[in-house]
One Martini backbone bead per residue (centre of mass of N, CA, C, O) as a GRO file, in nm:
protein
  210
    1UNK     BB    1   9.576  10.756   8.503
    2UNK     BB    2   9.427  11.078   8.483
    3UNK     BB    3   9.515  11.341   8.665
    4UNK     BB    4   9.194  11.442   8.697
    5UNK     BB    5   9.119  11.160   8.852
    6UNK     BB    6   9.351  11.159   9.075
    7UNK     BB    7   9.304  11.425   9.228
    8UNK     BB    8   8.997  11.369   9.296
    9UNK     BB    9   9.059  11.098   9.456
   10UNK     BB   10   9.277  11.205   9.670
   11UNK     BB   11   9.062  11.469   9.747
   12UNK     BB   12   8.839  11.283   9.851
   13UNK     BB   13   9.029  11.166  10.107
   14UNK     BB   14   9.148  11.431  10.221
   15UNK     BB   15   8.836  11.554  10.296
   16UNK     BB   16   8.740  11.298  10.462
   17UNK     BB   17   8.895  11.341  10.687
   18UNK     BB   18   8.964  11.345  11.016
   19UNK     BB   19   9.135  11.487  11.252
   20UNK     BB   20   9.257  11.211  11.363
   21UNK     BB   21   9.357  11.125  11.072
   22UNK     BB   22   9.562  10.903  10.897
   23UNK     BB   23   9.796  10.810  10.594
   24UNK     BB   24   9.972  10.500  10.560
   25UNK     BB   25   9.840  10.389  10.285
   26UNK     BB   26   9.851  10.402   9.915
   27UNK     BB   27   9.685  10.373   9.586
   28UNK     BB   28   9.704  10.229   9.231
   29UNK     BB   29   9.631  10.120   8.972
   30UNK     BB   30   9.769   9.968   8.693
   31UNK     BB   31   9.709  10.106   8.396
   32UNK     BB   32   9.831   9.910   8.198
   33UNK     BB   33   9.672   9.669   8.258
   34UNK     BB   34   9.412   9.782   8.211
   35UNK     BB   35   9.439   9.871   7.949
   36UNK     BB   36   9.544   9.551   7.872
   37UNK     BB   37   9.253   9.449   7.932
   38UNK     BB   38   9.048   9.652   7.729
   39UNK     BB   39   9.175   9.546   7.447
   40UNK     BB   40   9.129   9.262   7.471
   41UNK     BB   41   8.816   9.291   7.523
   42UNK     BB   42   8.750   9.412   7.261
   43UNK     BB   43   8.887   9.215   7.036
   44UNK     BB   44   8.690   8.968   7.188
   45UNK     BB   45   8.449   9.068   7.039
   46UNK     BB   46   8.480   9.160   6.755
   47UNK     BB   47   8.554   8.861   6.681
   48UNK     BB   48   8.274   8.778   6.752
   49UNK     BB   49   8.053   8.932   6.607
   50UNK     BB   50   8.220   8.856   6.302
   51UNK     BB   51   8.133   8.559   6.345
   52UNK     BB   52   7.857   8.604   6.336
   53UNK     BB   53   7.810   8.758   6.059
   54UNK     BB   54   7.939   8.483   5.927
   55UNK     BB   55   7.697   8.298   6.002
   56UNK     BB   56   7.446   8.466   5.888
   57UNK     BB   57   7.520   8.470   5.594
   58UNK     BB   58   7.572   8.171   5.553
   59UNK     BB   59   7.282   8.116   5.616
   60UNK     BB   60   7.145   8.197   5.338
   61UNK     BB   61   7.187   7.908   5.225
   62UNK     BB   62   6.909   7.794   5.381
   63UNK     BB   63   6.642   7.721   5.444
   64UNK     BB   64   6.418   7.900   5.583
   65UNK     BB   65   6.343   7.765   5.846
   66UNK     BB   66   6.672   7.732   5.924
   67UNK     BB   67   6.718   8.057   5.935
   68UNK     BB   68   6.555   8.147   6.127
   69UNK     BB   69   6.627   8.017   6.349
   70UNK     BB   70   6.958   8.113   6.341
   71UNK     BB   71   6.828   8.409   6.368
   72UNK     BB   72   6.753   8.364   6.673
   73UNK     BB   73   7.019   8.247   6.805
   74UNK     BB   74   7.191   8.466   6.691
   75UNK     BB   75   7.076   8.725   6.847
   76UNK     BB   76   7.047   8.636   7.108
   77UNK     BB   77   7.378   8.621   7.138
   78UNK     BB   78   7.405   8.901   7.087
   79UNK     BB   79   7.223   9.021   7.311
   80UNK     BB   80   7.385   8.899   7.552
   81UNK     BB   81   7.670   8.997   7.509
   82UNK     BB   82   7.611   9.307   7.483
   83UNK     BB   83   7.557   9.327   7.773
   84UNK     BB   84   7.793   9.201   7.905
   85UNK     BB   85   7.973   9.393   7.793
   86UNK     BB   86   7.837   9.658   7.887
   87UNK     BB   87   7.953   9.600   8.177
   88UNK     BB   88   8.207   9.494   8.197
   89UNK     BB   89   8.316   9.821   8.041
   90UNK     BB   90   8.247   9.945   8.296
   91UNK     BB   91   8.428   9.818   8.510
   92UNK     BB   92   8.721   9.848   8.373
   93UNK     BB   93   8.699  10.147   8.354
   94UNK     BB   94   8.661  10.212   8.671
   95UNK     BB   95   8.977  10.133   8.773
   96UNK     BB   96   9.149  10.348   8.640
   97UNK     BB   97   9.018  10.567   8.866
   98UNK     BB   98   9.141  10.461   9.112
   99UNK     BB   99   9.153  10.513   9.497
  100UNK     BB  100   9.384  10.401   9.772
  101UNK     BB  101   9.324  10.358  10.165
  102UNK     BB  102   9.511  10.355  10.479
  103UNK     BB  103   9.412  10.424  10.773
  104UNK     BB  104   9.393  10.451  11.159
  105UNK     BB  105   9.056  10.330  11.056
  106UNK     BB  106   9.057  10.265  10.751
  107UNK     BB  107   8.910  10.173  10.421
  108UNK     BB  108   8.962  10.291  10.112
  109UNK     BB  109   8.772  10.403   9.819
  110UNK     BB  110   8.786  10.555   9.497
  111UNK     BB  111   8.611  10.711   9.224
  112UNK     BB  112   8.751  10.976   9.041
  113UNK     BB  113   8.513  11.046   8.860
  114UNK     BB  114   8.241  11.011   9.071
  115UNK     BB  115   8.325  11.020   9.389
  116UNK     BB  116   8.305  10.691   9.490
  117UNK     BB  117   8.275  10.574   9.826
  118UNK     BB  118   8.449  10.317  10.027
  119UNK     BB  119   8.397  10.258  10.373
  120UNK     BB  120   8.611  10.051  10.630
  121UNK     BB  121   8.574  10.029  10.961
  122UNK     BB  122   8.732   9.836  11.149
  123UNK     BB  123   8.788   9.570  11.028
  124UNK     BB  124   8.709   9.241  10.996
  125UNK     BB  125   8.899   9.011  10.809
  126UNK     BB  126   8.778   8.682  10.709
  127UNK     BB  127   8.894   8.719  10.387
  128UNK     BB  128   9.136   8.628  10.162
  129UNK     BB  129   9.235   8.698   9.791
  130UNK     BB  130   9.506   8.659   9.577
  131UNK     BB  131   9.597   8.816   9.232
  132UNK     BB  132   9.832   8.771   9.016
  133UNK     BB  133  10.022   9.032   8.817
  134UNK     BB  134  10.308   9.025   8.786
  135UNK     BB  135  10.400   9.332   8.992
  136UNK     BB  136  10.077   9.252   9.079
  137UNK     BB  137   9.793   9.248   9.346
  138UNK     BB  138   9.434   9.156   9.375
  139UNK     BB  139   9.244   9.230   9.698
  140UNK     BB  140   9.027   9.042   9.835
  141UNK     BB  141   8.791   9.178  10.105
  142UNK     BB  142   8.636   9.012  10.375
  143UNK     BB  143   8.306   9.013  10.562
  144UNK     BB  144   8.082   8.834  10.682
  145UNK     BB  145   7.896   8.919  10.909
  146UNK     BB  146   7.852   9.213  10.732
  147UNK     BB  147   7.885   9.184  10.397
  148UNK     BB  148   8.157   9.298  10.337
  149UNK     BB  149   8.365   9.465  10.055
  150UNK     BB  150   8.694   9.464   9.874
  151UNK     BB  151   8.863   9.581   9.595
  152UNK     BB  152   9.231   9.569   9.512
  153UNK     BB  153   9.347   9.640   9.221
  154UNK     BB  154   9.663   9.650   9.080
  155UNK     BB  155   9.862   9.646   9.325
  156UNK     BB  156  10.235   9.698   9.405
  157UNK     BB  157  10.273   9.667   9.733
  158UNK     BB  158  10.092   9.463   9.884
  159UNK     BB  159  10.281   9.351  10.128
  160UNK     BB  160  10.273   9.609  10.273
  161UNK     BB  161   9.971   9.576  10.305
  162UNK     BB  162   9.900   9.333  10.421
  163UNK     BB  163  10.081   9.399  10.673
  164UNK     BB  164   9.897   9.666  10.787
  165UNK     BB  165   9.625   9.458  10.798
  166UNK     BB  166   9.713   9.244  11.048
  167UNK     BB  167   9.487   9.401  11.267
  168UNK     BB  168   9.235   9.308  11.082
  169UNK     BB  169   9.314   8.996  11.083
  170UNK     BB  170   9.223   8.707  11.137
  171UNK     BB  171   9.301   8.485  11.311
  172UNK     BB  172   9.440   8.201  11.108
  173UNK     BB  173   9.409   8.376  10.848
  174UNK     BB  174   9.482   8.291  10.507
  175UNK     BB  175   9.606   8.351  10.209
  176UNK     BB  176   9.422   8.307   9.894
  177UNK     BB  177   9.551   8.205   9.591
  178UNK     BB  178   9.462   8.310   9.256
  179UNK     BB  179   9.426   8.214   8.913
  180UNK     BB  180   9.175   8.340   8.840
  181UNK     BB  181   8.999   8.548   8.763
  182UNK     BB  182   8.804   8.855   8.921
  183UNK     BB  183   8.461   8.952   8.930
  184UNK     BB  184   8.364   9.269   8.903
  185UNK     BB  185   8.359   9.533   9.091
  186UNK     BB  186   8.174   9.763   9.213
  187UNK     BB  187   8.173  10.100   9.358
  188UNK     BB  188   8.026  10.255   9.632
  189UNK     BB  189   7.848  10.425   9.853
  190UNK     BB  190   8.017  10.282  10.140
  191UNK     BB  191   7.964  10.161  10.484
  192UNK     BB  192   8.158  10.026  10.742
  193UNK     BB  193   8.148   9.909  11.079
  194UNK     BB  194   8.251   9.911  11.421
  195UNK     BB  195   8.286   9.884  11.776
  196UNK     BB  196   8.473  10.105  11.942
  197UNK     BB  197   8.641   9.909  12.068
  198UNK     BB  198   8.757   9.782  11.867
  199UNK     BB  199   8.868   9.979  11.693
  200UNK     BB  200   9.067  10.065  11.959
  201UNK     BB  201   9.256   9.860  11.894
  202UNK     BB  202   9.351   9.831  11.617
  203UNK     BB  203   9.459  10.123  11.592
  204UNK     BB  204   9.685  10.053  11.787
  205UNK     BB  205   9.823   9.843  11.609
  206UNK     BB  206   9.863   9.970  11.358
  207UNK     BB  207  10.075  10.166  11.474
  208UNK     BB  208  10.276   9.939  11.541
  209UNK     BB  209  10.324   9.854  11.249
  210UNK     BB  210  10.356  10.137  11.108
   0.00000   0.00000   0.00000
């Protein structure tokens, strides 16, 4: 993460803070990880395109019939590719400015670049799904009743974020281990809330969890 990029979401999450509210834990996706799987994920286009380029060439030396065929299911999948792509890179890139915290109320997550926020307060997450990679784990955290989700990609300290999220966690629910990548959700500013009642029970919870 780029340092200016790290303090406006810093910047934008303590500026959030209502006055009776403190940060509890904070985190930030590990940008190496994502910094290498945005080149592995660029040279597997790169190569993709190529043979590409490969086979249309190759089409050249079909019948007039059988080229025009090739060269328009092959345009197809390079524009279908194209589209998908330049998705998928643009979800990639906006983890790297990514920053996490966990308050006394809320679950907030901050992109760093364009300062969009997602606010989950007092949450009540029946469904957690966590995905290992190296010495970090990428959290995805979700309400089926509100139909709110959050993910936190590529966090180091995961276990002791898991442990302080235990009084917002539906009794009974055990994290579910992912083996294969999950797909990128974007971040928007959003906002879920839960009723008064419930928030004042998990925050008195979280405080001694704390």
């Amino acid at each position: 993460m780029c340092k200016k990029a790290m303090y406006a979401a810093i910047g934008k999450i303590e500026s959030d803070l209502a006055s009776d509210e403190r940060i509890i834990w904070s985190g930030f996706p590990d940008r190496q990880i994502i910094c290498n799987k945005i080149k592995t994920f660029y040279w597997k286009n790169v190569a993709f395109f190529l043979t590409l380029g490969a086979a249309a060439a190759t089409s050249w030396f079909f019948a007039p019939a059988q080229k025009n065929a090739i060269f328009i299911a092959l345009g197809a999948t390079a524009l279908m590719r194209a589209i998908g792509a330049i998705s998928a890179w643009s979800n990639r890139k906006k983890r790297v400015n990514m920053a996490y915290a966990l308050t006394n109320k809320r679950l907030i997550s901050v992109n760093g670049t364009n300062n969009e926020m997602a606010s989950w307060y007092s949450p009540i997450i029946d469904s957690v799904r966590i995905q290992k990679h190296k010495n970090t784990s990428t959290l995805k955290l979700r309400d089926t009743e509100l139909r709110f989700s959050m993910d936190l990609f590529y966090v180091e300290d995961a276990s002791r974020l898991k442990s302080l999220l235990t009084p917002f966690i539906v009794n009974g629910v055990k994290a579910e281990i992912e083996k294969k990548p999950m797909p990128a959700r974007a971040t928007r500013s959003r906002i879920a809330t839960r009723p008064s009642s419930v928030a004042s029970s998990q925050a008195q919870d979280l405080q001694k969890a704390a």
